[in-house]
N, C-alpha and C positions, 0 to 999 in steps of 0.2 A: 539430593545432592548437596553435601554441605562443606563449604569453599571453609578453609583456614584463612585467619584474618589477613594474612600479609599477601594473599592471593587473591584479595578484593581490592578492586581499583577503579576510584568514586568519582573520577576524570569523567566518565560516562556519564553518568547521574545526573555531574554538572553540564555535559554538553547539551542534554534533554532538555534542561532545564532552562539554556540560555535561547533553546531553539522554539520554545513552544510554552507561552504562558503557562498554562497547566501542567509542563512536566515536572516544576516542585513538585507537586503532589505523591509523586513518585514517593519520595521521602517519607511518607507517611505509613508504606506499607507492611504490614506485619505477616504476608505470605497466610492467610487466613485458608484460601483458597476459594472462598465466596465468588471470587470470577469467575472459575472454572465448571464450580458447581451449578452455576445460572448460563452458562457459554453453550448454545446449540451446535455448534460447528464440535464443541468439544465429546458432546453428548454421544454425537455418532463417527469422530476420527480422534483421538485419544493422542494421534501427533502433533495435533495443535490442541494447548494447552495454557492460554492467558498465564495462570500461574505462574508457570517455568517462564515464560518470556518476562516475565516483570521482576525476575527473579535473575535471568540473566543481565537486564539493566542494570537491576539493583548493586551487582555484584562488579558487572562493567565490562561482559561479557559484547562489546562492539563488534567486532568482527564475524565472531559465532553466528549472532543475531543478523547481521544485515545478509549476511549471505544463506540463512535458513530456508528454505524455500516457504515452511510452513505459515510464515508470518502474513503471508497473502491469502491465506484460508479465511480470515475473521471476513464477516459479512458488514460489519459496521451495524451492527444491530442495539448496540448501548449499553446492552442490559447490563454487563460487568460493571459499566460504569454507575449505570443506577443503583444496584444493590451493593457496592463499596461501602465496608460499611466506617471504611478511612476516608473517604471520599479522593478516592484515586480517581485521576481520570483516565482510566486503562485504555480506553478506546484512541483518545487524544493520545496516546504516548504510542499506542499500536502505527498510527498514522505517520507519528512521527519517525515512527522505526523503518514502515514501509517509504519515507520519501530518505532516508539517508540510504537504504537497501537500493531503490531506484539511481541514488547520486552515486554509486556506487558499482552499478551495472547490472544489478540483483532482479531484474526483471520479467516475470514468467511470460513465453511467447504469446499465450492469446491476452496479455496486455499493451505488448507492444504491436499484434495484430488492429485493436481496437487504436491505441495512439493513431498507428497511419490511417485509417481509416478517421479519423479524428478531424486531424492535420488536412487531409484530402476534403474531404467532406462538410466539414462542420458538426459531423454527427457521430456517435459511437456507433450504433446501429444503422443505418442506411434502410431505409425499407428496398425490401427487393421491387423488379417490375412486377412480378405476380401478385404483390401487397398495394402497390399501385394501382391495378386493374382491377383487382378486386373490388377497392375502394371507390372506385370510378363507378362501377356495376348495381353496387349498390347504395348508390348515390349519397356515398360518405365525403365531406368536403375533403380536399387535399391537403395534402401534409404539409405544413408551413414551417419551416427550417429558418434559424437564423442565420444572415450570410456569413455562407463560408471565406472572405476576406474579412470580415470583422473576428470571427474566430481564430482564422489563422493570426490575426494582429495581437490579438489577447493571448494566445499561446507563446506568439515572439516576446511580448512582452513579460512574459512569466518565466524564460525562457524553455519554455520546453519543446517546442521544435528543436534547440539546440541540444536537449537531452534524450530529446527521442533519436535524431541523426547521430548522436554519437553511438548509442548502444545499439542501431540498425550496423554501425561500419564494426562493431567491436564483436557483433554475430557474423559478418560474412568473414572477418580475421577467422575466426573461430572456428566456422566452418571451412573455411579454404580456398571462400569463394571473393575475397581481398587481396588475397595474397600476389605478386607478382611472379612472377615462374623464370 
């Protein structure tokens, strides 16, 4: 896909760039494809594509990008970022794209499933009681969890309790179950 110049708009670039040390790097890339080519996720779903998204940065494609769904497919595995042979930091700019996607509302359900569980918890995963009793049975010690009011403090802090409660009300909007009648 190849954008005529006056259709490129490098505002993006620079917002990358003011949000995320490493997203100059951005700048340095030549569309080799070297990311794509090294990308496991890409290996076996061909809609997520490192490439094309560093390509929609490039270009200033913000909105396309933050609301893509596919952008939450990378596994955070590096390797794009290792074998750059610009030394782009694709990974870091990937991140950066899925936290403006998230400010944004772009969030796929079992992420916001794990947040509240998060939030609630202190834990992404919770062991169930089955995992519990098991562990008991076979006299593995117990699972020691950092407190959940220190966590919830460090999420206030970061604010993302306040980003996870907005995008829980902007899903019941959504679905209908906000709405006043």
């Amino acid at each position: 896909m190849t954008e005529a110049y006056h259709e490129i708009n490098s505002k993006f670039r620079k917002e990358l760039a003011e949000l995320h040390e490493e997203g100059e790097s951005l700048n340095h890339c030549y569309q080799c494809a070297t990311c794509s080519g090294i990308c496991p996720v890409f290996r076996y779903n061909s809609k997520y594509n490192p490439r094309r998204l560093i390509e929609g940065m490039l270009t200033g494609k913000r909105d396309e990008l933050i609301h893509d769904p596919n952008i939450w497919l990378c596994t955070v595995c590096h390797n794009c970022t290792e074998v750059c042979p610009q030394g782009v930091r694709v990974s870091e700019l990937l991140a950066t794209l899925r936290n403006l996607a998230a400010r944004a509302g772009n969030i796929p359900e079992h992420l916001r499933a794990e947040a509240k569980v998060l939030i609630e918890t202190g834990l992404v995963n919770a062991p169930s009681k089955a995992t519990i009793s098991r562990r008991a049975k076979m006299g593995l010690p117990e699972l020691k969890t950092a407190d959940p009011a220190e966590i919830r403090a460090l999420l206030e802090h970061l604010d993302f309790i306040k980003l996870a409660a907005k995008e829980e009300k902007a899903v019941k909007e959504e679905s209908g179950g906000g709405k006043q009648q």
